[in-house]
PyMOL Python script that loads the backbone (N, CA, C, O; Angstrom):
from pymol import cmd

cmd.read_pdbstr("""\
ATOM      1  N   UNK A   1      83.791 100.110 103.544  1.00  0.00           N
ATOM      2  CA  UNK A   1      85.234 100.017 103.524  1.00  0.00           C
ATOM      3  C   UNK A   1      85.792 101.383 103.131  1.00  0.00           C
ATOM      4  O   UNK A   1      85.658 101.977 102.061  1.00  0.00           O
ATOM      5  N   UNK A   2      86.502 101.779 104.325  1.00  0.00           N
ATOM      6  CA  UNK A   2      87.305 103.284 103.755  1.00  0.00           C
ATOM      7  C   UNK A   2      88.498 103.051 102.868  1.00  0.00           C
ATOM      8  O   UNK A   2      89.298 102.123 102.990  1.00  0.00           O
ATOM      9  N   UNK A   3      88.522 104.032 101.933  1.00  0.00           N
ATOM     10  CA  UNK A   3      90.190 104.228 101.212  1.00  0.00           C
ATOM     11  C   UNK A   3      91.058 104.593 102.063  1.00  0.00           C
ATOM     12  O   UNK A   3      90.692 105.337 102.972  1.00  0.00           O
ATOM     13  N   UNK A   4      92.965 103.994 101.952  1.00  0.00           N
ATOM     14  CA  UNK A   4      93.648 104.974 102.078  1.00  0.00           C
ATOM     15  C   UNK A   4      93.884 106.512 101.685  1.00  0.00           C
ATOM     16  O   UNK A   4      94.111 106.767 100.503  1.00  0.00           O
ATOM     17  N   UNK A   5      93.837 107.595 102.678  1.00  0.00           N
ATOM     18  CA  UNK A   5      93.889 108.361 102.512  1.00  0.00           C
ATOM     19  C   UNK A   5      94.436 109.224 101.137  1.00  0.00           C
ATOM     20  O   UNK A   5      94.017 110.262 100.626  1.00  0.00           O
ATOM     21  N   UNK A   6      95.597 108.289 100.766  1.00  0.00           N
ATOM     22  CA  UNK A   6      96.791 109.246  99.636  1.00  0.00           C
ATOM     23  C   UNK A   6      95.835 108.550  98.370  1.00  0.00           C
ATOM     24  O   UNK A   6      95.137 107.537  98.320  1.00  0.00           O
ATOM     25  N   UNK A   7      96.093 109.364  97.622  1.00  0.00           N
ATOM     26  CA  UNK A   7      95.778 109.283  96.064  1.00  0.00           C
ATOM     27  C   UNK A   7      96.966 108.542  95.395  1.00  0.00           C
ATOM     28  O   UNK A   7      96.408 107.829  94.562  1.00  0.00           O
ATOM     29  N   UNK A   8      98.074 108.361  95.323  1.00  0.00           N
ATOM     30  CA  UNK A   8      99.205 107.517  94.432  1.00  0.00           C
ATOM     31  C   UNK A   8      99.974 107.001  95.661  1.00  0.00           C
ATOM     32  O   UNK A   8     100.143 107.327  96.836  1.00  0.00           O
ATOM     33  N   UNK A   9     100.408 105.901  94.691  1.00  0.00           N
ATOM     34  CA  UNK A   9     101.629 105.262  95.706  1.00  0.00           C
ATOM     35  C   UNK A   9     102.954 106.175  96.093  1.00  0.00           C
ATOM     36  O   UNK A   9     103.837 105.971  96.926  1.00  0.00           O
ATOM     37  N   UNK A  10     102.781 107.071  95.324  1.00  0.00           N
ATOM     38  CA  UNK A  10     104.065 108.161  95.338  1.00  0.00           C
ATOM     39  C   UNK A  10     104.109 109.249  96.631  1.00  0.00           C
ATOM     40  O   UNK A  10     105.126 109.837  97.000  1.00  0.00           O
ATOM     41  N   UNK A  11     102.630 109.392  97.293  1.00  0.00           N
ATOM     42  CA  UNK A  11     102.386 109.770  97.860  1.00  0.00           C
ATOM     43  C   UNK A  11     102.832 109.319  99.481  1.00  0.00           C
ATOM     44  O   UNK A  11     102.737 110.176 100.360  1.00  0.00           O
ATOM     45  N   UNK A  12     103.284 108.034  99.794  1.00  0.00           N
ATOM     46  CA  UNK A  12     103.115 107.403 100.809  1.00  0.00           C
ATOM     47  C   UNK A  12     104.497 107.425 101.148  1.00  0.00           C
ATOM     48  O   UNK A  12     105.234 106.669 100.516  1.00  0.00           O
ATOM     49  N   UNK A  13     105.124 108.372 102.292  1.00  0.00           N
ATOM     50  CA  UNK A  13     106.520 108.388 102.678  1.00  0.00           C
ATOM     51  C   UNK A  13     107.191 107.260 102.908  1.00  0.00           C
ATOM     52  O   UNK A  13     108.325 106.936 102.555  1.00  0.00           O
ATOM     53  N   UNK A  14     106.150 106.522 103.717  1.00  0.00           N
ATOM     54  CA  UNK A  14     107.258 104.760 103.903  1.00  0.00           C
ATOM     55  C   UNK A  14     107.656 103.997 102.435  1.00  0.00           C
ATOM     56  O   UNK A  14     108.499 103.107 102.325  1.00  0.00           O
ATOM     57  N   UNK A  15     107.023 104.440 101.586  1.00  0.00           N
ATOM     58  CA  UNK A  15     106.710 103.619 100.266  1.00  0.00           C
ATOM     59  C   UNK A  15     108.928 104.293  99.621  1.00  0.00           C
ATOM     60  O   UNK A  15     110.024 103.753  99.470  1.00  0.00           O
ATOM     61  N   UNK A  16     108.211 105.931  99.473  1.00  0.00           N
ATOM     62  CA  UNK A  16     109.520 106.284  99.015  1.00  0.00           C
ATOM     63  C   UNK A  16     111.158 105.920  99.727  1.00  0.00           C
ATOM     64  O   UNK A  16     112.249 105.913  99.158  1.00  0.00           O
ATOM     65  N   UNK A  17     110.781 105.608 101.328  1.00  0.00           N
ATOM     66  CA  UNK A  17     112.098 105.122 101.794  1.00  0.00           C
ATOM     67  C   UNK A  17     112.230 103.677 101.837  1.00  0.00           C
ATOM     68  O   UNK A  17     113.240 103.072 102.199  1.00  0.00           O
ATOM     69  N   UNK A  18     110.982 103.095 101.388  1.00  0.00           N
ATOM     70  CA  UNK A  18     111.053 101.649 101.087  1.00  0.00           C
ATOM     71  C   UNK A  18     112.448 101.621  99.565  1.00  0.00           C
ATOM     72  O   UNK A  18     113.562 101.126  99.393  1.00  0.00           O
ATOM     73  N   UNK A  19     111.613 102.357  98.891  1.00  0.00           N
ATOM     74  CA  UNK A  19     111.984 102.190  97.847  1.00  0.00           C
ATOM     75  C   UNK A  19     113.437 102.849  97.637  1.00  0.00           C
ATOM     76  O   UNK A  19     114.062 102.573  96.612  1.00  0.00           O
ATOM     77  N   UNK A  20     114.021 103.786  98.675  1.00  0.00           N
ATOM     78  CA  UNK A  20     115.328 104.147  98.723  1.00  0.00           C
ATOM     79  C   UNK A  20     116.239 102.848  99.672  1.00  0.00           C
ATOM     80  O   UNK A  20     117.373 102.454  99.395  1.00  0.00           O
ATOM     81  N   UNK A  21     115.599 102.487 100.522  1.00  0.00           N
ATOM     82  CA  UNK A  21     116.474 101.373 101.000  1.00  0.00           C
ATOM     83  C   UNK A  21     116.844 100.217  99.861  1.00  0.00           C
ATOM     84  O   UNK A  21     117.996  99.949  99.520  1.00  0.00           O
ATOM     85  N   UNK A  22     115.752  99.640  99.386  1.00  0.00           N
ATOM     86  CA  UNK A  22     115.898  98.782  97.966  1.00  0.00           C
ATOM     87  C   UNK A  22     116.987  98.984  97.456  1.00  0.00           C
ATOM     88  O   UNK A  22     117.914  98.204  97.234  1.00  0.00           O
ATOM     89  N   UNK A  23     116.809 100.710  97.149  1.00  0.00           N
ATOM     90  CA  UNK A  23     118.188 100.861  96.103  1.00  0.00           C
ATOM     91  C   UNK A  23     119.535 100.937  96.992  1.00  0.00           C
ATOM     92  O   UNK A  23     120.580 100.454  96.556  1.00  0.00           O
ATOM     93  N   UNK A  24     119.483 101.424  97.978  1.00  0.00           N
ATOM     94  CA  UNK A  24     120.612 101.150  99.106  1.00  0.00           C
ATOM     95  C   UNK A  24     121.508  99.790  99.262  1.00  0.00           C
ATOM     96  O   UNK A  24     122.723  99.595  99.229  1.00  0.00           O
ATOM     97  N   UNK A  25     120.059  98.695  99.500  1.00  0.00           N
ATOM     98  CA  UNK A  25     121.038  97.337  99.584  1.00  0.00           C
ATOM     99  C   UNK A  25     121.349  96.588  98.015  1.00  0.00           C
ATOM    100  O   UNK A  25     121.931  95.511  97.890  1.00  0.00           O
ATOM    101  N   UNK A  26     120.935  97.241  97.131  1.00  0.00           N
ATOM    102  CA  UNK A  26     121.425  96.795  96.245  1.00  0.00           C
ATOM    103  C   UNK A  26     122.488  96.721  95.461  1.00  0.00           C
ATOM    104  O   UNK A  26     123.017  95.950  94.660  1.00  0.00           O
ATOM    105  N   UNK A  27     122.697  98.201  96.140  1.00  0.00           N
ATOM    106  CA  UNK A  27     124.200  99.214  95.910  1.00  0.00           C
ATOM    107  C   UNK A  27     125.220  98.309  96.267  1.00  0.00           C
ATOM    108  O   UNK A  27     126.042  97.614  95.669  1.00  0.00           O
ATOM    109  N   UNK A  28     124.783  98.628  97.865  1.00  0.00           N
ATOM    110  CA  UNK A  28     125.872  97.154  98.746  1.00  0.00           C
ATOM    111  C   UNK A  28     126.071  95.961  98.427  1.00  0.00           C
ATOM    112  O   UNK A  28     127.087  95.305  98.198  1.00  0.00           O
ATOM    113  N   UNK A  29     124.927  95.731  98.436  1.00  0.00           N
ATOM    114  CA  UNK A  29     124.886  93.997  97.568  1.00  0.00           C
ATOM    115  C   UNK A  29     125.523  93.713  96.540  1.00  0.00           C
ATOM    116  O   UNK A  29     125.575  92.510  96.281  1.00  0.00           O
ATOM    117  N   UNK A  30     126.279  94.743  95.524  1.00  0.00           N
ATOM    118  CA  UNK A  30     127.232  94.050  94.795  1.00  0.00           C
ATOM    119  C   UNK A  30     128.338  95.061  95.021  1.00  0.00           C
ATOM    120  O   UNK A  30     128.762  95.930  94.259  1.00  0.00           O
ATOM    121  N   UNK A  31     128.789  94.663  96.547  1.00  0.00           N
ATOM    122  CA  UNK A  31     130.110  95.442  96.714  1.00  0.00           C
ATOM    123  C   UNK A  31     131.022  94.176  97.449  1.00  0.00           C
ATOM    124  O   UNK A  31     130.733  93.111  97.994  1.00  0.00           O
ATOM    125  N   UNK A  32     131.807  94.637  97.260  1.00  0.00           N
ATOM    126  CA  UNK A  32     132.377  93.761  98.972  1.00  0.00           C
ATOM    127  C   UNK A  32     132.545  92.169  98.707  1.00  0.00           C
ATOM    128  O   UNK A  32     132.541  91.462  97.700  1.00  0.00           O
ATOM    129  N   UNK A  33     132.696  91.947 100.113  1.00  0.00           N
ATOM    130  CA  UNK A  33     132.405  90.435 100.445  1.00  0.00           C
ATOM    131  C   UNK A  33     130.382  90.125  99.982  1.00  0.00           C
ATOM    132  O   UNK A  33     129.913  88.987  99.979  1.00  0.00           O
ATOM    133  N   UNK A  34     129.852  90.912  99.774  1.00  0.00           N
ATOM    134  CA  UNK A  34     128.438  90.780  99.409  1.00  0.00           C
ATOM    135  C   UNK A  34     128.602  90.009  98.075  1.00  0.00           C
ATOM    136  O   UNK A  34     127.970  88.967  97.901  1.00  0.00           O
ATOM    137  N   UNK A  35     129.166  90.342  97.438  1.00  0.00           N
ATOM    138  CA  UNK A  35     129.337  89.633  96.108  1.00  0.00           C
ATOM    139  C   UNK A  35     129.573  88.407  96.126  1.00  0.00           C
ATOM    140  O   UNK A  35     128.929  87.831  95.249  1.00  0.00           O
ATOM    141  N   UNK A  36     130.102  87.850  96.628  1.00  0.00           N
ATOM    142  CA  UNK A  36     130.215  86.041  96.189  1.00  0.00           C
ATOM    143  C   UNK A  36     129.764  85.483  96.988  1.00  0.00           C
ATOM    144  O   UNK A  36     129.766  84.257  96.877  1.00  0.00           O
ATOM    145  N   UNK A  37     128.915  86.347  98.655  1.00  0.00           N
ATOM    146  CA  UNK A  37     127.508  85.523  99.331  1.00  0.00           C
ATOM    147  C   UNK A  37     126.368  85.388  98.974  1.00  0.00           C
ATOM    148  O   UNK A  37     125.452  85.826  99.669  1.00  0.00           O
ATOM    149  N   UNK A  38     126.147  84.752  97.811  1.00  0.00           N
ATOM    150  CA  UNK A  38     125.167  84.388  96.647  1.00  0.00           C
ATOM    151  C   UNK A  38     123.658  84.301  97.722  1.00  0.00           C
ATOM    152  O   UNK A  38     122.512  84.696  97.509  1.00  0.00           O
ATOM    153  N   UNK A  39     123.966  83.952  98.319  1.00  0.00           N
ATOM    154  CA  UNK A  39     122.394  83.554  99.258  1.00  0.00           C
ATOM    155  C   UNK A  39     122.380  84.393  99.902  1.00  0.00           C
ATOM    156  O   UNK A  39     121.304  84.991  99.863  1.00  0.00           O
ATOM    157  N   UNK A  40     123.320  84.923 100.751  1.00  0.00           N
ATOM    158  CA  UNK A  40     122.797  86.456 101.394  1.00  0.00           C
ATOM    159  C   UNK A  40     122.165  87.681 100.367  1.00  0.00           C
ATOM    160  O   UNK A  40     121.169  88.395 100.482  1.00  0.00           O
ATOM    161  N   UNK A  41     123.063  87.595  99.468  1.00  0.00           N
ATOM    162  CA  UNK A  41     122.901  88.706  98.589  1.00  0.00           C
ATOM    163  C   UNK A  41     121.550  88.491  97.959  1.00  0.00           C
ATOM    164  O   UNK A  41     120.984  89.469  97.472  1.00  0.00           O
ATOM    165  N   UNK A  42     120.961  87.269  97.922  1.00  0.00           N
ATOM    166  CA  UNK A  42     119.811  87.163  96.979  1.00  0.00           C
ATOM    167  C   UNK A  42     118.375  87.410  98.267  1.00  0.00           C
ATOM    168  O   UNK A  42     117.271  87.897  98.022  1.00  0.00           O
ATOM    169  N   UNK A  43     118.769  87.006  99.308  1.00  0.00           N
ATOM    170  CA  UNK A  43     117.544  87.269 100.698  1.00  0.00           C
ATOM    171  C   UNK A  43     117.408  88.157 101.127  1.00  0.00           C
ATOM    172  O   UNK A  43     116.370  88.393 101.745  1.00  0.00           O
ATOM    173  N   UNK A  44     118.626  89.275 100.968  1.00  0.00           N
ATOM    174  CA  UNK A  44     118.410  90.912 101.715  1.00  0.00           C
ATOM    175  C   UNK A  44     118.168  91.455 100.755  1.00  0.00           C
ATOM    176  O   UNK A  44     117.699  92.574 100.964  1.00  0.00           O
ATOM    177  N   UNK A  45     118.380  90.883  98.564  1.00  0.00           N
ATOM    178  CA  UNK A  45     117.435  92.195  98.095  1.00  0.00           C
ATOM    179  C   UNK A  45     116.459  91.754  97.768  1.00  0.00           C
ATOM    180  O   UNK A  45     115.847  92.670  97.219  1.00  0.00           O
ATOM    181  N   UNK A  46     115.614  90.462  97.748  1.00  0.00           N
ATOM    182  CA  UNK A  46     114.337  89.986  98.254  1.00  0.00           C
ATOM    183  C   UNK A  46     113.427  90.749  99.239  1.00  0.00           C
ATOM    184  O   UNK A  46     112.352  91.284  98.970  1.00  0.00           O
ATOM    185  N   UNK A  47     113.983  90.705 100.292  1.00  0.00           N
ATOM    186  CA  UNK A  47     113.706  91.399 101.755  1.00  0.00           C
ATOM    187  C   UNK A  47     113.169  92.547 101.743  1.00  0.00           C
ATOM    188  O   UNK A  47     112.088  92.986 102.137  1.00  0.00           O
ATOM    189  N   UNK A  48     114.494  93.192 100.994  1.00  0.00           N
ATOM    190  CA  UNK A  48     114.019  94.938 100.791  1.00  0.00           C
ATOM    191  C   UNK A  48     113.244  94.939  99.785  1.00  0.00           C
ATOM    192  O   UNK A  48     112.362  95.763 100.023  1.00  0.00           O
ATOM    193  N   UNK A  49     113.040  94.318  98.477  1.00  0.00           N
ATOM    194  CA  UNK A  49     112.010  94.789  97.513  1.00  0.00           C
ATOM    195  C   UNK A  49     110.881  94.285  98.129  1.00  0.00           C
ATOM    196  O   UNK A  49     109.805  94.821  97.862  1.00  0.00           O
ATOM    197  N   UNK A  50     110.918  93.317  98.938  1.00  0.00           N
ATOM    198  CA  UNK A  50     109.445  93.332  99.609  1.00  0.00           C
ATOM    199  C   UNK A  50     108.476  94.230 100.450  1.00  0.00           C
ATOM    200  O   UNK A  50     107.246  94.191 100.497  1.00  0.00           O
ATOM    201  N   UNK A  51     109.453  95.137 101.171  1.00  0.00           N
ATOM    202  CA  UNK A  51     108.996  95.883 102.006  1.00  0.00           C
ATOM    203  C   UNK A  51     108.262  97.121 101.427  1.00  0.00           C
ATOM    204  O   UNK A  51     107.259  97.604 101.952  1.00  0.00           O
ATOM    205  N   UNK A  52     108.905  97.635 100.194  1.00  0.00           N
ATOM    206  CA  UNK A  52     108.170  98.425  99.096  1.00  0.00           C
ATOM    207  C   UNK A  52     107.253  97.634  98.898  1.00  0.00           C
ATOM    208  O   UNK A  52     106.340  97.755  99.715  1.00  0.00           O
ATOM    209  N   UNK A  53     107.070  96.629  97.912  1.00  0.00           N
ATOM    210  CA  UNK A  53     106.283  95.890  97.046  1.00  0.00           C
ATOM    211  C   UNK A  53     105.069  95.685  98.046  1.00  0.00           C
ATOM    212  O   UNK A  53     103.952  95.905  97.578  1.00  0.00           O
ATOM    213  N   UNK A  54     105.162  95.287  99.379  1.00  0.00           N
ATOM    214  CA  UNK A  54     103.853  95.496 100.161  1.00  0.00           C
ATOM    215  C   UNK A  54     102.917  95.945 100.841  1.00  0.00           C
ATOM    216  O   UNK A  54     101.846  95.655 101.374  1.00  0.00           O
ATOM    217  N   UNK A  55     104.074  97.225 100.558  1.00  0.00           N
ATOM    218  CA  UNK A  55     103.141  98.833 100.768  1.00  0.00           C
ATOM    219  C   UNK A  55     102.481  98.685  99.792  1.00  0.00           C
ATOM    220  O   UNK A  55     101.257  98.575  99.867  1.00  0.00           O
ATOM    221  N   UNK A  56     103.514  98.626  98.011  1.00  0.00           N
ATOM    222  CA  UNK A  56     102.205  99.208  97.357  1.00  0.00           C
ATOM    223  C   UNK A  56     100.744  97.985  97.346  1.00  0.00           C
ATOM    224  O   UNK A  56      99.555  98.292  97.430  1.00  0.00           O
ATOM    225  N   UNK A  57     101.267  96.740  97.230  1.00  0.00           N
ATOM    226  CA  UNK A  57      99.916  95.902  97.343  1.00  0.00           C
ATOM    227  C   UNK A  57      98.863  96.289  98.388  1.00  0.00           C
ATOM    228  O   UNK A  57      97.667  96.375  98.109  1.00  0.00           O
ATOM    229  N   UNK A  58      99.307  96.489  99.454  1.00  0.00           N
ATOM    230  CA  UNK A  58      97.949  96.947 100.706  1.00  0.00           C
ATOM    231  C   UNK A  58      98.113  98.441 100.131  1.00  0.00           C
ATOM    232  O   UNK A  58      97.791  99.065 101.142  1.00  0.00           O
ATOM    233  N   UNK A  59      98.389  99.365  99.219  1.00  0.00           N
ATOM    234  CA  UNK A  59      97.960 100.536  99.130  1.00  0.00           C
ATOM    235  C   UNK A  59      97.063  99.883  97.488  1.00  0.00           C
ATOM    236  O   UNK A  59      96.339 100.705  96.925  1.00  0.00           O
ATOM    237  N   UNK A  60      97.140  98.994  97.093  1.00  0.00           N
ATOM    238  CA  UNK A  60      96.434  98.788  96.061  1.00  0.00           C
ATOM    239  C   UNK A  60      94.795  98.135  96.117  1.00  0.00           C
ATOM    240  O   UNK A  60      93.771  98.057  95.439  1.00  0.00           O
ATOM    241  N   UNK A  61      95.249  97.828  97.154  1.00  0.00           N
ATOM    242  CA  UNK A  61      93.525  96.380  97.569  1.00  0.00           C
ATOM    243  C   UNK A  61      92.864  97.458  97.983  1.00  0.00           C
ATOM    244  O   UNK A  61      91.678  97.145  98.084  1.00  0.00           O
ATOM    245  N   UNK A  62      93.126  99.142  98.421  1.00  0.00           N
ATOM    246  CA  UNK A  62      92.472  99.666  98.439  1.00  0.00           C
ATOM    247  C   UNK A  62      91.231  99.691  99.420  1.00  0.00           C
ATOM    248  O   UNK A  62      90.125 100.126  99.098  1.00  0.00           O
ATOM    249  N   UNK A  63      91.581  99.127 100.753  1.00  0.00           N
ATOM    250  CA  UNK A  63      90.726  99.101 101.986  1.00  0.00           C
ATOM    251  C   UNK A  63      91.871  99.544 103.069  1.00  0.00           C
ATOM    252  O   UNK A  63      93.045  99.245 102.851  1.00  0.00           O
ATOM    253  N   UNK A  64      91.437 100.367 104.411  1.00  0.00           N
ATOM    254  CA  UNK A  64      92.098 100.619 105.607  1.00  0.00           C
ATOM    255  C   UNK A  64      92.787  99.370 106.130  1.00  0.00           C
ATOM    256  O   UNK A  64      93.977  99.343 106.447  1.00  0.00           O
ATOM    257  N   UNK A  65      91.860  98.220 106.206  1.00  0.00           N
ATOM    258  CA  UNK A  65      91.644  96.957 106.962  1.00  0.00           C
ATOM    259  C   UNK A  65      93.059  96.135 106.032  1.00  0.00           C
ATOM    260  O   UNK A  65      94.036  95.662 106.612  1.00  0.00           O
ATOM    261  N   UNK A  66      92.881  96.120 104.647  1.00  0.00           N
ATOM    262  CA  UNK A  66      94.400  95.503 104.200  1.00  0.00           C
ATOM    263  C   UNK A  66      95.163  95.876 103.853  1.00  0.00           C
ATOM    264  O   UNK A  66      96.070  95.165 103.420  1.00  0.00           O
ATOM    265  N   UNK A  67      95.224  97.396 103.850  1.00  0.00           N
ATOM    266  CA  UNK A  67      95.983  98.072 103.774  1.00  0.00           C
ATOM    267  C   UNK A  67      97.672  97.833 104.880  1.00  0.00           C
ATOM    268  O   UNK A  67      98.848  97.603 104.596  1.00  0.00           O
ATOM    269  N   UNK A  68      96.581  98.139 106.705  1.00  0.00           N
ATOM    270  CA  UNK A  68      97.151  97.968 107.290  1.00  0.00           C
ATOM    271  C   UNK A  68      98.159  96.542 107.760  1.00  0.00           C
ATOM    272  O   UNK A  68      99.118  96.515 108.531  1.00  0.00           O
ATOM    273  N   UNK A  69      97.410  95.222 106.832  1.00  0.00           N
ATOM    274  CA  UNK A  69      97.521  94.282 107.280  1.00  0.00           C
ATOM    275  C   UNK A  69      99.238  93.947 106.393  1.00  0.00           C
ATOM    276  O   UNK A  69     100.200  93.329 106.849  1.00  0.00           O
ATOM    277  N   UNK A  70      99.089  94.645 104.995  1.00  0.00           N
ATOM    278  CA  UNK A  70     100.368  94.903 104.528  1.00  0.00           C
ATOM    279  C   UNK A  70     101.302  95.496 104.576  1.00  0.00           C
ATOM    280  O   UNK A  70     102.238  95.116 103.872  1.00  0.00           O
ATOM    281  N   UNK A  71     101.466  96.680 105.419  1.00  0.00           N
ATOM    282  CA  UNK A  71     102.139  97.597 106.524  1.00  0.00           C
ATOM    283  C   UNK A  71     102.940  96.620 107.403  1.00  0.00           C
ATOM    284  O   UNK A  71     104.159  96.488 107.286  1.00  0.00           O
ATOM    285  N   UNK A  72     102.101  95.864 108.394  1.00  0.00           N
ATOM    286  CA  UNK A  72     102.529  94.921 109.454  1.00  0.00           C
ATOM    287  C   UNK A  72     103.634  93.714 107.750  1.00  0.00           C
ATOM    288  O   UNK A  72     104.754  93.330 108.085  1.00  0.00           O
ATOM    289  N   UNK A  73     103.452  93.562 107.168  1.00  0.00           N
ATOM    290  CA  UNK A  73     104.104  92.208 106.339  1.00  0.00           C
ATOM    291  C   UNK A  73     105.163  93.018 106.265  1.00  0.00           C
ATOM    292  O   UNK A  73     106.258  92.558 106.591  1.00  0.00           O
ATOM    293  N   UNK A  74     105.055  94.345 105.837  1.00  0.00           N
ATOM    294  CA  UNK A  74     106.406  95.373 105.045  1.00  0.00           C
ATOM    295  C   UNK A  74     106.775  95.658 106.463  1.00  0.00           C
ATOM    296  O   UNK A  74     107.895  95.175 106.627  1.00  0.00           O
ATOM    297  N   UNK A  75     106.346  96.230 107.583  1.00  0.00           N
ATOM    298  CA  UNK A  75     107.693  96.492 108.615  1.00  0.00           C
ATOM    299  C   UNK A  75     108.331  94.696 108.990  1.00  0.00           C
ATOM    300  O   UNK A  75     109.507  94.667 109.355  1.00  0.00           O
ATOM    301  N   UNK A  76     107.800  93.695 108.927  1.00  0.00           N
ATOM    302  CA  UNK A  76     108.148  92.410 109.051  1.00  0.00           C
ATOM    303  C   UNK A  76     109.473  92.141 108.292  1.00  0.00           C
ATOM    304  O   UNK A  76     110.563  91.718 108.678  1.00  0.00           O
ATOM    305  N   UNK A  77     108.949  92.579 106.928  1.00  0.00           N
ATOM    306  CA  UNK A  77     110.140  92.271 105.707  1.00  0.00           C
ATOM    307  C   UNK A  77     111.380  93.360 105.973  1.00  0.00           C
ATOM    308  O   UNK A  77     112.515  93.254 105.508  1.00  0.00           O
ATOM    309  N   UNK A  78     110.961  94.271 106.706  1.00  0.00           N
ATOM    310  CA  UNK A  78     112.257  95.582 107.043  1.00  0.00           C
ATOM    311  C   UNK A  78     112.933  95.106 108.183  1.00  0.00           C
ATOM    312  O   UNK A  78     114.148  95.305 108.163  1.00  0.00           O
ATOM    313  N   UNK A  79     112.378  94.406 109.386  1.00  0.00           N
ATOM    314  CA  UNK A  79     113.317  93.707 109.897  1.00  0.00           C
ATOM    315  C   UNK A  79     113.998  92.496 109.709  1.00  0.00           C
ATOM    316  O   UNK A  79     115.008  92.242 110.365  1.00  0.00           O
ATOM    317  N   UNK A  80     113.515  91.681 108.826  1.00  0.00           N
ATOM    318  CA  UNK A  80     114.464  90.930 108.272  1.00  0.00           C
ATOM    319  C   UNK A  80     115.987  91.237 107.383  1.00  0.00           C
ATOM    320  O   UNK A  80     117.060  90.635 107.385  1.00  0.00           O
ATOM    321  N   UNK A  81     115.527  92.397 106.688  1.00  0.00           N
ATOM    322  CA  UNK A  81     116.977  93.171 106.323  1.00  0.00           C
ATOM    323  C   UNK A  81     117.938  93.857 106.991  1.00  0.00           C
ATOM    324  O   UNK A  81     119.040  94.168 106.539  1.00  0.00           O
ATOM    325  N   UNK A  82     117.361  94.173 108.448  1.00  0.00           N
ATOM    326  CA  UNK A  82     117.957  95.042 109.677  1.00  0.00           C
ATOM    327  C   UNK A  82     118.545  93.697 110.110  1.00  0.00           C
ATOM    328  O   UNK A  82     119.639  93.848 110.654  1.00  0.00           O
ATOM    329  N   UNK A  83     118.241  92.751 110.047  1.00  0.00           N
ATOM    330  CA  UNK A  83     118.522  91.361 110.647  1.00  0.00           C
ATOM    331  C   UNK A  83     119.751  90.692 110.114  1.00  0.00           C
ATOM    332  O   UNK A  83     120.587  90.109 110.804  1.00  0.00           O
ATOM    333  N   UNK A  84     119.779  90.870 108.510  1.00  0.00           N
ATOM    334  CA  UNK A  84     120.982  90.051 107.851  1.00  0.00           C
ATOM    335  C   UNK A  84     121.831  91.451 107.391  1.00  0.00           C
ATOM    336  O   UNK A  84     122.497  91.373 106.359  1.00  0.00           O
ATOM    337  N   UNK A  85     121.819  92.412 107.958  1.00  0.00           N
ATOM    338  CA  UNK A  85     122.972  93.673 107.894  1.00  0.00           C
ATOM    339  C   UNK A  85     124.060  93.328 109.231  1.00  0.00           C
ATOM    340  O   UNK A  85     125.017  94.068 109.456  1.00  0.00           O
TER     341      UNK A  85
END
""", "prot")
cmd.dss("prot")
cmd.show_as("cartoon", "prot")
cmd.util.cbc("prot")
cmd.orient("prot")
């Protein structure tokens, strides 16, 4: 079983714009009409902390093979937030 290439999660560019979108819809999420759509607001910053959160898990299990398999879950979870924008 090979490692991912990067040494830290800090390392992994999708990880850092994961983690800038997060803070993006969260921004939004308590602006606006976002604010008192209690269920939207709670599924798109679900959505987006997932898409981070499953980079770093497949960068944590520490194999190519699930690595990638959590890549495919996190671009999954990024179109679900492209979805309820």
């Amino acid at each position: 079983m090979m490692k991912p290439a990067f040494k830290k999660i800090e390392d992994i560019e999708a990880w850092n714009k994961a983690r800038a979108l997060a803070k993006q819809v969260w921004e939004v999420s308590n602006q606006g009409s976002f604010v008192r759509d209690f269920s939207l607001k709670d599924q798109i910053n679900r959505a987006a902390g997932s898409v981070m959160d499953n980079i770093a898990e497949g960068f944590g299990r520490g194999g190519n093979k699930e690595f990638s398999n959590f890549l495919s879950i996190a671009r999954g979870s990024a179109q679900e937030v492209k979805s309820q924008t």
